[in-house]
C-alpha positions in Angstrom: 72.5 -28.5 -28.0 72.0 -28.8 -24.1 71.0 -25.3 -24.1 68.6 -25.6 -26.8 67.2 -28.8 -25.3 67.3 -27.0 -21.8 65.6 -23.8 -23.3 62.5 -26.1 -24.6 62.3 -28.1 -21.8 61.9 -24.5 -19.3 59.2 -22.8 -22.5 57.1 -25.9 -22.0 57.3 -25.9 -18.1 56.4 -22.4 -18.3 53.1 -22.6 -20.6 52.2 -25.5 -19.0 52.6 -23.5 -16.0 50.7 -20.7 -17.3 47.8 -23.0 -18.6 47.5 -24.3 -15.5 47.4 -21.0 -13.9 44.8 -20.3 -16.6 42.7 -23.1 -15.7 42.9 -22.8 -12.2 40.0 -21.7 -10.5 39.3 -20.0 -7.2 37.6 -21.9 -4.6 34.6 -19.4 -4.3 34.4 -20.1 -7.9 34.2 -24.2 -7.0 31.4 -24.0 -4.5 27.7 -24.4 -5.3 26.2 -20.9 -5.0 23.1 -20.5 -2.9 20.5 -18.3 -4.6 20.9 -14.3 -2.8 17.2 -14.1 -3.2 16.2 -14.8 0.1 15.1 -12.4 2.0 14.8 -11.2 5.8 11.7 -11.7 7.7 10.2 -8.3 8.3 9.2 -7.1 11.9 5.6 -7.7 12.9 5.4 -4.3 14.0 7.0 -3.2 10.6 4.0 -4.5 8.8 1.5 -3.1 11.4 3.0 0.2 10.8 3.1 0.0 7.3 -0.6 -0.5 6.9 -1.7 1.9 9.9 -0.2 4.1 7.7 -1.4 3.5 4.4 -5.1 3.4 6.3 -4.6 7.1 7.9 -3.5 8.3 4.1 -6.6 6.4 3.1 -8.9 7.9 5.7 -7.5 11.5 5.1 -8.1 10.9 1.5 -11.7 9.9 2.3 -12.2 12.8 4.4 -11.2 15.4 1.8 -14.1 13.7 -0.7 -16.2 14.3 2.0 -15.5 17.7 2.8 -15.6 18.5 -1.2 -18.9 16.8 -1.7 -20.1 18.7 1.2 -18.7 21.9 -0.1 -20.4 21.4 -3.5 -23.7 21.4 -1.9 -23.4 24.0 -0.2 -22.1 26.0 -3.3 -25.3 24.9 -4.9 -27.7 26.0 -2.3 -26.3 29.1 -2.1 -26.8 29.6 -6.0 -30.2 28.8 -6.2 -32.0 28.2 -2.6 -35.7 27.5 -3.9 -36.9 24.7 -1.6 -38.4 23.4 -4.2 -34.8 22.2 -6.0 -33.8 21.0 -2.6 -35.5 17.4 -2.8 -33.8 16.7 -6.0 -30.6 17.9 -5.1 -30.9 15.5 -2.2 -31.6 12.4 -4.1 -28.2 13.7 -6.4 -25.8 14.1 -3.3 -27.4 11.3 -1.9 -26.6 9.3 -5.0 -23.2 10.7 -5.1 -22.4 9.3 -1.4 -23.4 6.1 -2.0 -21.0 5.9 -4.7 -18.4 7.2 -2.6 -19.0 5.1 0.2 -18.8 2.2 -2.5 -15.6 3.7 -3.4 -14.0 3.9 -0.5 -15.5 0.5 1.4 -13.6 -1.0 -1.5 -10.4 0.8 -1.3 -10.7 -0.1 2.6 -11.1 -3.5 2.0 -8.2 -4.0 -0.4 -5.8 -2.7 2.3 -7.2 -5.2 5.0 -7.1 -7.7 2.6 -3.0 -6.8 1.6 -2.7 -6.7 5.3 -3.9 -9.9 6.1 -2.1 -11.8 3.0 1.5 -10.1 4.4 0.7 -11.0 8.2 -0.5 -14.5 6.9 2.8 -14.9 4.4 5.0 -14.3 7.7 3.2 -16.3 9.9 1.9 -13.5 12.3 -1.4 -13.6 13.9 -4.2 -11.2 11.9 -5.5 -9.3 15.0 -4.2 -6.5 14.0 -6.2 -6.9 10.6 -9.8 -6.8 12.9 -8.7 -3.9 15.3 -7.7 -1.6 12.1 -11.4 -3.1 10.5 -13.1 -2.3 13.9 -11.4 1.1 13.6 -12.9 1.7 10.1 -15.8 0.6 11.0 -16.2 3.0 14.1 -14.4 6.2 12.4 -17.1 5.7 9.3 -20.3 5.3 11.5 -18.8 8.9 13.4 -18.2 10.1 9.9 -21.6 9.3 8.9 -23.1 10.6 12.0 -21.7 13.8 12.5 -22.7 14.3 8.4 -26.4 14.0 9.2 -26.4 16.1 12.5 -24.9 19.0 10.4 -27.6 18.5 7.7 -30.3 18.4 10.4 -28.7 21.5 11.8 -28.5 23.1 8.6 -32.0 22.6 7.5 -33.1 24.0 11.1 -31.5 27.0 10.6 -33.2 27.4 7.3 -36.3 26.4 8.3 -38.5 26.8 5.0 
């Protein structure tokens, strides 16, 4: 009877013991989580370089329009050169252009404006947002400029 008594008294110990093990729980389980969400301040220069970059793709991409636009009418001159055509064609490139330069003063603007917004969002200073504007600016009036010189030299050289 001892033994019986003995045995029942040890099987409760033991599930007692392994409920308790059961419910035991792990410290890292008992402290209050802070949310993993937050995230590292990036570098100033990390940002600046980011957007230098995406504005160099940008102006590449805006050069390659240019060049295609400029190589369309010359393809068209070459098929029909009556100087008579010439005015219209003008006023179509011309149109064209504008709709680019739309386009792409847009696309510009966007990126200064992300720029900005991420520079603002980290508490760095926005200079860097008017000297890649003043850039644009600059690289569109030389754009611009070096587009009618080689129209003015063209039409010299054809000299109707």
């Amino acid at each position: 009877m001892d033994r019986i008594l003995d045995y029942n008294f040890t099987s409760e110990k033991q599930s007692e013991t392994n409920q308790d093990k059961e419910s035991y729980t792990w410290t890292d389980d008992v402290l209050p989580r802070t949310p993993t969400n937050q995230t590292t301040q990036p570098d100033e220069d990390d940002i600046i370089n980011k957007y230098e970059t995406s504005y160099e793709e940008l102006k590449q991409e805006t050069i390659t329009e240019v060049e295609q636009i400029k190589e369309n009418v010359l393809s068209e001159l070459e098929e029909d050169p009556n100087p008579l055509k010439l005015g219209a064609m003008a006023i179509k490139y011309e149109q064209k252009a504008t709709e680019l330069e739309n386009d792409i003063d847009q696309k510009f603007e966007e990126l200064f404006e992300a720029f900005e917004q991420e520079l603002d969002r980290y508490g760095y200073s926005k200079a860097s947002v008017v000297k890649l504007e003043r850039k644009y600016k600059s690289t569109k009036t030389d754009l611009k400029n070096e587009l009618v010189k080689e129209a003015s030299a063209w039409m010299e050289g054809r000299k109707f």
